[in-house]
MMTF fields as JSON, N, C-alpha, C and O atoms, coordinates in Angstrom:
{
  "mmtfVersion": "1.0.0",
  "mmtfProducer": "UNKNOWN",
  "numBonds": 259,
  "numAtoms": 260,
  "numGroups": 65,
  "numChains": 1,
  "numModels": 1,
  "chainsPerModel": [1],
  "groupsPerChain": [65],
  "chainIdList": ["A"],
  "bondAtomList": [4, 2, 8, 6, 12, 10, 16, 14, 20, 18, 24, 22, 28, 26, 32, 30, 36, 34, 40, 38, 44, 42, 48, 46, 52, 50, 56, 54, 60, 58, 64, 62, 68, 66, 72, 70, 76, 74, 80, 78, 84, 82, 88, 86, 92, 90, 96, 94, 100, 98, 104, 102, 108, 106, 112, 110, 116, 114, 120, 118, 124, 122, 128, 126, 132, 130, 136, 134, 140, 138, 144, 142, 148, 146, 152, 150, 156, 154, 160, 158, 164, 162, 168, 166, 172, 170, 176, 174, 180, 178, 184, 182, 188, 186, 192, 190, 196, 194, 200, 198, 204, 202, 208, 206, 212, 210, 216, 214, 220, 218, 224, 222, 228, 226, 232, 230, 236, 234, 240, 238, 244, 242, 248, 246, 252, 250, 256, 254],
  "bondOrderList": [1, 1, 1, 1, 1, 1, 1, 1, 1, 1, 1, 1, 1, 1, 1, 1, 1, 1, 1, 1, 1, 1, 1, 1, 1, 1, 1, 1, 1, 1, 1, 1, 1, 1, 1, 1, 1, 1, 1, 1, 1, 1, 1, 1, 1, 1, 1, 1, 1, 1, 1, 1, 1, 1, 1, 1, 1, 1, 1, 1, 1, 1, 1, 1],
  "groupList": [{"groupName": "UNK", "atomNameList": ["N", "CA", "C", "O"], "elementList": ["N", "C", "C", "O"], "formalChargeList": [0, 0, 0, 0], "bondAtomList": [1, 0, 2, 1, 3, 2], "bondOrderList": [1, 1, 2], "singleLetterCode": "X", "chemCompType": "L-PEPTIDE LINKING"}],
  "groupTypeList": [0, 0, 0, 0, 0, 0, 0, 0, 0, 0, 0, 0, 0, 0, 0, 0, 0, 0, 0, 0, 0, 0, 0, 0, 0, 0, 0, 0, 0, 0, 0, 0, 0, 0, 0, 0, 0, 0, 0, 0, 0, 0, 0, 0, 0, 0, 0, 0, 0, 0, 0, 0, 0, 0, 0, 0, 0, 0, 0, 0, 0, 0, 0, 0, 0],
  "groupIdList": [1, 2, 3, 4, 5, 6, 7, 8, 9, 10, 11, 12, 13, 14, 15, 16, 17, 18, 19, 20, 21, 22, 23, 24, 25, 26, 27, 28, 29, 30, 31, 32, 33, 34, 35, 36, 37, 38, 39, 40, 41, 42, 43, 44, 45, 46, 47, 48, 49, 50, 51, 52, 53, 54, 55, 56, 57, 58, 59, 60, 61, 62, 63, 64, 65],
  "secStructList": [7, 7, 7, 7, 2, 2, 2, 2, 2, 2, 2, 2, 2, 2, 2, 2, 6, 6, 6, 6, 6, 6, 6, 6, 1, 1, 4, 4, 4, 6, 6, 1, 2, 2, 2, 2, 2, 2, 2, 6, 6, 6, 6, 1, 7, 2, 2, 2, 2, 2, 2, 2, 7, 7, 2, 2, 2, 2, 2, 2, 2, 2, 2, 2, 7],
  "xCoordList": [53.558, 52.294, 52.513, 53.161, 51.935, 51.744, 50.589, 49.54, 51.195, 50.393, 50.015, 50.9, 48.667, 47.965, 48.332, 47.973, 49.027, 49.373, 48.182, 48.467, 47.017, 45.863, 46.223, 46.502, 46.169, 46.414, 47.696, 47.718, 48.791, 49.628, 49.875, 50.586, 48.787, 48.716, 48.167, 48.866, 46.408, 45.666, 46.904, 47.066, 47.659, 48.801, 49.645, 50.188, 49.776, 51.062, 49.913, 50.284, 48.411, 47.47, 47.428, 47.672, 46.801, 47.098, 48.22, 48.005, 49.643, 50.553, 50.704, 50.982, 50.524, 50.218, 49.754, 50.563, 48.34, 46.824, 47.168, 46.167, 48.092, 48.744, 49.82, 49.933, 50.477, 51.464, 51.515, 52.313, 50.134, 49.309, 48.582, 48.472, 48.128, 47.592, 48.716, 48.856, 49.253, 50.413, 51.36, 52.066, 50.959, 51.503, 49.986, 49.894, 49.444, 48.401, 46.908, 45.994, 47.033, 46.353, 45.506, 45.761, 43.794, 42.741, 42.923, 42.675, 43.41, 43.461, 42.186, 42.139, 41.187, 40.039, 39.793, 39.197, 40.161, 40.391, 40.065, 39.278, 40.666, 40.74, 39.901, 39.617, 39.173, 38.537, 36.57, 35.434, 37.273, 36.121, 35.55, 36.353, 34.399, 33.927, 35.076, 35.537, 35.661, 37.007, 37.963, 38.404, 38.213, 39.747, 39.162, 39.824, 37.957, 37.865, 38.155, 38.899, 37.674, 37.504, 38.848, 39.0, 39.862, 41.281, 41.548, 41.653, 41.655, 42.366, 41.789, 42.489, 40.202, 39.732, 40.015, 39.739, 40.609, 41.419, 43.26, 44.096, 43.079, 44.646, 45.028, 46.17, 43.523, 43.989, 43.83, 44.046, 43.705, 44.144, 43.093, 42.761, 42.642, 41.802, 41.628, 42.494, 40.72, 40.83, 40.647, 41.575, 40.202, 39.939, 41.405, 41.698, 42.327, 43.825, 44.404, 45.169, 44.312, 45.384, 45.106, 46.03, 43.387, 43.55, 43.673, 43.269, 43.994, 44.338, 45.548, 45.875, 46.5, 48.062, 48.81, 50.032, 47.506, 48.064, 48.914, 48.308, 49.793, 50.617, 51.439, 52.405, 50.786, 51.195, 52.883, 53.653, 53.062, 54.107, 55.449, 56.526, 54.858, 55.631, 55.887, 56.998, 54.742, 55.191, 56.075, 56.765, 55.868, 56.819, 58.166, 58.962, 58.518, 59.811, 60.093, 61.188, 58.945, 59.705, 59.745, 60.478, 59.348, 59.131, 60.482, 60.974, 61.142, 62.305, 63.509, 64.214, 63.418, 64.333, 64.536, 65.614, 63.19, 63.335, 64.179, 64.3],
  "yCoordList": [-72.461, -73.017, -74.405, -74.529, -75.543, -76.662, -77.049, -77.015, -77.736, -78.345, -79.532, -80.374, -79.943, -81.3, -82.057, -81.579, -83.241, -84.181, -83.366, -82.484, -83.885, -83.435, -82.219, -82.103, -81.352, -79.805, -79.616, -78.885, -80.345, -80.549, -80.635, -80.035, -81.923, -82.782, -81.864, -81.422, -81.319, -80.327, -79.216, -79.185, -78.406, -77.621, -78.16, -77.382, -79.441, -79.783, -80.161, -80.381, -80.081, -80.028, -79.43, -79.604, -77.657, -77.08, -76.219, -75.263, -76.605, -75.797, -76.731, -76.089, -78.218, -78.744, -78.175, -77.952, -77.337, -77.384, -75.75, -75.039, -75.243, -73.714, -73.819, -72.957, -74.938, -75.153, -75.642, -75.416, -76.445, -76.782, -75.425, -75.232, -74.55, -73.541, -72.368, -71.647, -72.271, -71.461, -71.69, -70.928, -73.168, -73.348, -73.204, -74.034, -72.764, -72.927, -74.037, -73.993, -74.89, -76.411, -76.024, -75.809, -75.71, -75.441, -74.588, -75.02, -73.035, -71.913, -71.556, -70.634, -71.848, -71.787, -72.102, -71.271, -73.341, -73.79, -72.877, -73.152, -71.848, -70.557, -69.859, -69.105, -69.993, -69.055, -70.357, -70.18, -71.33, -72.454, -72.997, -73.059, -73.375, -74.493, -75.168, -74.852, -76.285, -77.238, -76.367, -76.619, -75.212, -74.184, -74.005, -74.436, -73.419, -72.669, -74.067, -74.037, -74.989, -76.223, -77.171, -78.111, -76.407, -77.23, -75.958, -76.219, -74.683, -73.921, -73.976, -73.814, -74.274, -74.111, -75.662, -75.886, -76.773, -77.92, -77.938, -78.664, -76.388, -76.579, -75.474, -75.175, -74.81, -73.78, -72.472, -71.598, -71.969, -70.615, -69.974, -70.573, -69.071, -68.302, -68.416, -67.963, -68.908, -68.921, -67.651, -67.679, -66.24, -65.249, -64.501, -63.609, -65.194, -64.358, -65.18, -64.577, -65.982, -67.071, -66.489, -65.893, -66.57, -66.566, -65.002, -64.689, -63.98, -62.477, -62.191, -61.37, -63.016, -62.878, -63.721, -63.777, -64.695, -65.683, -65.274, -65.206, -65.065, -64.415, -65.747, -66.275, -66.244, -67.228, -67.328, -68.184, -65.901, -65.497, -65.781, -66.361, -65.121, -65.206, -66.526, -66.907, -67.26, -68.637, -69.639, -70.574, -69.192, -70.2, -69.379, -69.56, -68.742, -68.169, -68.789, -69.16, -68.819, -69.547, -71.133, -71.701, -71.659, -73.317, -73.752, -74.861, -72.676, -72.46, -72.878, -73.884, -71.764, -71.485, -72.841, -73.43, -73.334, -74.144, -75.545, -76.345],
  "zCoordList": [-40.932, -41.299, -41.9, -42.939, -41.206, -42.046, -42.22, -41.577, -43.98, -44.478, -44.634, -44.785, -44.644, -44.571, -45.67, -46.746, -45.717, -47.188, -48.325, -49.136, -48.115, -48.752, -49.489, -50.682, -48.584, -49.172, -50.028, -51.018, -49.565, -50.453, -51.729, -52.536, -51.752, -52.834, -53.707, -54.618, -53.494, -54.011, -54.715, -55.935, -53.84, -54.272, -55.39, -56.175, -55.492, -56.555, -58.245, -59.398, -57.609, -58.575, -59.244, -60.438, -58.21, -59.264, -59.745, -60.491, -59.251, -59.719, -61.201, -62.214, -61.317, -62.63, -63.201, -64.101, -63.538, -64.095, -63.943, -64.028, -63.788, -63.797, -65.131, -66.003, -65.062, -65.496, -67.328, -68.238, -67.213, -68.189, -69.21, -70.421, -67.76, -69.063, -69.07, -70.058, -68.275, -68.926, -70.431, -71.092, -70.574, -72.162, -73.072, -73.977, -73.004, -73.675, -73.696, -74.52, -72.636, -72.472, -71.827, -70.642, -72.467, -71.423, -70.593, -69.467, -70.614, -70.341, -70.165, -69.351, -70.536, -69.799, -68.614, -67.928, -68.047, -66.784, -65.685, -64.779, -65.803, -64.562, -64.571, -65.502, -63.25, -63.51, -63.209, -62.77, -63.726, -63.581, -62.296, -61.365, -62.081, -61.001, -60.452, -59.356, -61.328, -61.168, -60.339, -59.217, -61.168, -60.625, -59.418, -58.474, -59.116, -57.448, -56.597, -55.617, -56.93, -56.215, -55.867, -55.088, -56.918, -56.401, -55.396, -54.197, -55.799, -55.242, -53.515, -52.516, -53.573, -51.837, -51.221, -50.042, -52.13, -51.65, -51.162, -50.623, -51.895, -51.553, -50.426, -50.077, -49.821, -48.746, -49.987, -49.147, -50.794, -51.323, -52.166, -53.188, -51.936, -52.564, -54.113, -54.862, -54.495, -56.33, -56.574, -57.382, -56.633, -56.816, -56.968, -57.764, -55.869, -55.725, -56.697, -57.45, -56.836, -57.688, -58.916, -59.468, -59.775, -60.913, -60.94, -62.06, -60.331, -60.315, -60.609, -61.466, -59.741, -59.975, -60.713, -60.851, -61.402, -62.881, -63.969, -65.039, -64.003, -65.399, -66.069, -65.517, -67.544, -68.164, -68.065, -67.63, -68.747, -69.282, -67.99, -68.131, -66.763, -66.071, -65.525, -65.157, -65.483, -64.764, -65.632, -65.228, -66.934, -67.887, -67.635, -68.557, -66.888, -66.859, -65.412, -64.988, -64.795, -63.556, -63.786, -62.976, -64.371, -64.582, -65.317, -65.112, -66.316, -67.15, -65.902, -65.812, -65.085, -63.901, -63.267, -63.2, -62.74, -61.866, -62.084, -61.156]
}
């Protein structure tokens, strides 16, 4: 599957704006107008994303990376 620069871009958005409230920064975010609106820019269901959101876990993968 490829992806469109665009969609890309949208993707590295909100893995930011994931990344952001996984430390605590506007954790509200999810779940918002804004959130559905990156996630249906980046190709991906906002409903699945903010479902399988685990703060905890993504600061363990951001650690890793």
């Amino acid at each position: 599957m490829t992806r469109s620069p665009e969609a890309r871009l949208w993707h590295a958005i909100l893995a930011h704006a994931l990344h952001d409230a996984a430390r605590g920064k506007d954790a509200g975010w999810i779940g918002s107008t804004d959130f559905e609106a990156v996630c249906t820019l980046a190709g991906l269901d906002p409903q699945a994303v903010a479902e399988r959101f685990d703060p905890e876990r993504f600061r363990r993968l951001m650690q890793a990376a």
